[in-house]
C-alpha positions as CSV (number, residue, x, y, z in Angstrom):
1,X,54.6,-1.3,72.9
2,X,56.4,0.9,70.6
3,X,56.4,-1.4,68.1
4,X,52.6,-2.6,68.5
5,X,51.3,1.5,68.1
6,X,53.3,1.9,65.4
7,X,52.3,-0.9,63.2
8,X,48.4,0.5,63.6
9,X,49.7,4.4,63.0
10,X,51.2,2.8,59.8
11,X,48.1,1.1,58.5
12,X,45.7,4.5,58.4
13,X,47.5,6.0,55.6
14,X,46.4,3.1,53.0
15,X,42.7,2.9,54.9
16,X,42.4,6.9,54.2
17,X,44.3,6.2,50.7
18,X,41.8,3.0,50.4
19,X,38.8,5.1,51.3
20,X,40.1,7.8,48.9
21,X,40.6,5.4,46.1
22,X,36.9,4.0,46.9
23,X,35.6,7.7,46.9
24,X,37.1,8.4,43.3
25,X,35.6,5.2,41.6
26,X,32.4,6.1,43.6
27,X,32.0,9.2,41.5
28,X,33.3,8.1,38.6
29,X,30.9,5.6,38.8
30,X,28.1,8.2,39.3
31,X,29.4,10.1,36.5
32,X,29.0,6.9,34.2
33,X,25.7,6.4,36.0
34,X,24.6,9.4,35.6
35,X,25.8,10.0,31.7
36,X,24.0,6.7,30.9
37,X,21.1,7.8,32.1
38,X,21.1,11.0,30.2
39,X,21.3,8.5,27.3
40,X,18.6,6.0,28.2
41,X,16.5,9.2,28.6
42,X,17.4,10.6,25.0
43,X,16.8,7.0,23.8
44,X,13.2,6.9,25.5
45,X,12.5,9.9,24.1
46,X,13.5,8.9,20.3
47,X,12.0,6.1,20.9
48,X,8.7,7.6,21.4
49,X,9.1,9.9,18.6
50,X,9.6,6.7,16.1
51,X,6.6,4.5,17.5
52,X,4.7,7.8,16.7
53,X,6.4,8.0,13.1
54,X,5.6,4.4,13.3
55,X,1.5,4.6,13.8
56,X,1.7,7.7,11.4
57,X,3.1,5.9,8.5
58,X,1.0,2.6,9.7
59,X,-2.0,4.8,9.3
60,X,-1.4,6.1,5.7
61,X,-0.3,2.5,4.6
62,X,-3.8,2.0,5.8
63,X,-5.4,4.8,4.1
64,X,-3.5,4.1,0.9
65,X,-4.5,0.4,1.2
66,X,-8.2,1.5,1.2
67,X,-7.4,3.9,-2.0
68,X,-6.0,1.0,-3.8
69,X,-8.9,-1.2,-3.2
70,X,-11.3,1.1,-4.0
71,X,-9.4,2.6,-6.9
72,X,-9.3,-1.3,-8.4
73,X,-12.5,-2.0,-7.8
74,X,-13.4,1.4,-9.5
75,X,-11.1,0.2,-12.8
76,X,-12.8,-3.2,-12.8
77,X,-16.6,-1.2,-12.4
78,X,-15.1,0.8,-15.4
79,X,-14.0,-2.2,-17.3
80,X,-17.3,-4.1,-17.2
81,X,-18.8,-1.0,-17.8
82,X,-16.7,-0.8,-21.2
83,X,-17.4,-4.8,-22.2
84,X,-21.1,-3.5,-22.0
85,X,-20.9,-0.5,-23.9
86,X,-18.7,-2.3,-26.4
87,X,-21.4,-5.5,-26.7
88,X,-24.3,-3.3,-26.6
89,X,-22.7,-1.1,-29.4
90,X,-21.5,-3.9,-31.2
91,X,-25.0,-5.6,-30.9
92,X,-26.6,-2.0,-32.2
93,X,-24.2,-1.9,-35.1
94,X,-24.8,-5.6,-36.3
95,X,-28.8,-5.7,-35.4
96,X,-29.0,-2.7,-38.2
97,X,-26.6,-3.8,-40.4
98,X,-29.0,-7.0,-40.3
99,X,-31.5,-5.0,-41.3
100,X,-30.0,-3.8,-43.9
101,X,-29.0,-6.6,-45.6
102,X,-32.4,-7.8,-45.1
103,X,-33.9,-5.1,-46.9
104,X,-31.2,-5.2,-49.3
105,X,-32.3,-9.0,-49.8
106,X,-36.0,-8.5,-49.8
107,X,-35.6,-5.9,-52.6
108,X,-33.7,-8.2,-54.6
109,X,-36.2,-11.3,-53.4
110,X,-38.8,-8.6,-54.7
111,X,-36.9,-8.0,-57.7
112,X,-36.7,-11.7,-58.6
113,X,-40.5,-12.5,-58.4
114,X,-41.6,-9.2,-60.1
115,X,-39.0,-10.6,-62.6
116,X,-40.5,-13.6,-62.6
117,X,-44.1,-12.8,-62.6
118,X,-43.6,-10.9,-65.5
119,X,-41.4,-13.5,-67.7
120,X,-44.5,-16.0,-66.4
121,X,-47.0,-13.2,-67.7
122,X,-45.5,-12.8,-70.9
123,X,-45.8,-16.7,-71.5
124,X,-49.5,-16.2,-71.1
125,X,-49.7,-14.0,-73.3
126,X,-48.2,-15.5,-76.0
């Protein structure tokens, strides 16, 4: 039986070494466990910070959308505005310089009959 109780005393030393082993990658795994999840938490926290920067710059795009609608419908208001002012100026400047030749031609349509009337005048009274 000598031989039967020594084979068994012989096998603990690798179970205890076996457990041992198992013990060390059991902590090393916690250690990787737990360093991951130091990470994953630094992540979700980044994360969170960029969604934020996200909405913010999401939100001023939207602001400066709104500016550059308004801004270009503002430009356009102020062009059409312009084209007026130019026609109505334009229409001002050539209604009196209409007038002006028009008074310039009556005088000289004035002129002509007086001229005229006279030379016919002057035939009477010869």
């Amino acid at each position: 039986m000598s031989q039967a109780e020594s084979k068994p005393a012989a096998f603990w030393p690798y179970v205890i070494e076996g457990i041992g082993c198992l013990l060390v990658a059991g902590a090393a795994a916690y250690g990787v466990y737990t360093f991951q999840q130091q990470k994953i938490s630094r992540l979700e926290v980044e994360n969170r910070r960029l969604q934020q920067e996200i909405a913010s710059l999401q939100s001023a795009s939207t602001q400066q959308k709104g500016t550059i609608a308004r801004l270009t419908q503002e430009n356009s208001d102020l062009k059409t505005s312009l084209q007026t002012v130019c026609r109505e100026s334009q229409a001002g400047f050539f209604n009196r310089l209409e007038y002006q030749i028009d008074r310039l031609l009556e005088k000289d349509v004035l002129a002509q009959w007086r001229q005229i009337c006279q030379n016919v005048q002057a035939r009477a009274n010869l």
